[in-house]
C-alpha positions, 0 to 999 in steps of 0.5 A, a space after each residue: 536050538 541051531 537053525 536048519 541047513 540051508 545050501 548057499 545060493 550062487 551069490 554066495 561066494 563057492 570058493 575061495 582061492 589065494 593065487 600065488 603070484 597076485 595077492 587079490 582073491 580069485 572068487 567063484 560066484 555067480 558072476 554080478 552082471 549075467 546069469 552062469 558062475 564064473 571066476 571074477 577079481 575082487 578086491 580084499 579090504 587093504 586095497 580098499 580101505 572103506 570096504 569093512 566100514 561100508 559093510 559094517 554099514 550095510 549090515 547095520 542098515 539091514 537090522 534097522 530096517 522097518 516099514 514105515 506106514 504112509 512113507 515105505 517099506 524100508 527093509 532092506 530085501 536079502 538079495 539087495 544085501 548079497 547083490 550090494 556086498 558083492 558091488 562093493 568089492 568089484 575092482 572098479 570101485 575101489 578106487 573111490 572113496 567111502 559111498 554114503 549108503 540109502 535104503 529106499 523103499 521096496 527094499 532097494 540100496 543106493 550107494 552114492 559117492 560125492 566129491 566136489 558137488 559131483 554124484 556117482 550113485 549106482 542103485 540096487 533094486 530086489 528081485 532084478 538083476 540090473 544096477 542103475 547109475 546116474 552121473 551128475 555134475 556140480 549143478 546136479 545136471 544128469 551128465 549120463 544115466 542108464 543101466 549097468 550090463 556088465 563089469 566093463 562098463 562099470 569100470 568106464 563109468 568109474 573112470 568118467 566120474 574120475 576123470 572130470 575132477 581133472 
């Protein structure tokens, strides 16, 4: 017997347009910092060759999820799963390498990136609709944490983690 309909929810990608004269995918969805639907750049899995297995991955961690009595409930919550898929594929990141991905407890994800003894690890939590990151350096110093308000800023952490293997 097939499961019964259920309409997609706003993270839920609602259309899909090829644009002519650039061969990234324009997608509408529920934009990933902020609260009404708007049409954002994401980057398909050529631009990003990482992108299949991360997800692969996710999925992967997702059904081995368990709670664990007197260490945590490490399954992994739906909305965390929608919210580190659509993280992934926004154009900041691709242009770092494979993140390693941790479930923590309460149904949280982080997705680490390390190079060089230097940390860049973005951690998504269920039921919220901030990102956190914490940028370290080779000495495991915090060089700058916070929470993540849009886009933009993202791409300026990106940058900054890039910029000090220079």
């Amino acid at each position: 017997m097939s499961p019964a309909y259920q309409s997609p929810n706003w993270t839920q990608v609602q259309r899909i347009e090829r644009s002519r004269s650039n061969a990234r995918m324009d997608v509408i969805s529920r934009p990933f910092f902020g609260a009404s639907p708007r049409l954002a750049r994401v980057m398909e899995v050529e631009e990003a060759p990482w992108l299949a297995g991360a997800l692969e991955e996710l999925r992967a961690l997702k059904a081995a999820g368990r709670d664990v009595p007197g260490l945590g409930d490490f399954r992994i919550a739906e909305e965390t799963m929608d919210r580190a898929r659509q993280l992934l594929t926004l154009e900041p990141l691709r242009r770092l390498a494979a993140p390693s991905v941790v479930p923590f407890s309460g149904g949280g994800l982080a997705l680490s990136w390390n190079a060089k003894g230097r940390d860049l690890t973005l951690s998504i939590y269920p039921s919220e609709r901030e990102i956190t990151y914490a940028r370290t350096s080779q000495d495991d110093v915090v060089l700058e944490d916070g929470v993540i308000a849009e886009e933009a800023e993202l791409g300026k952490i990106v940058d900054r983690y890039l910029s000090s293997f220079i």
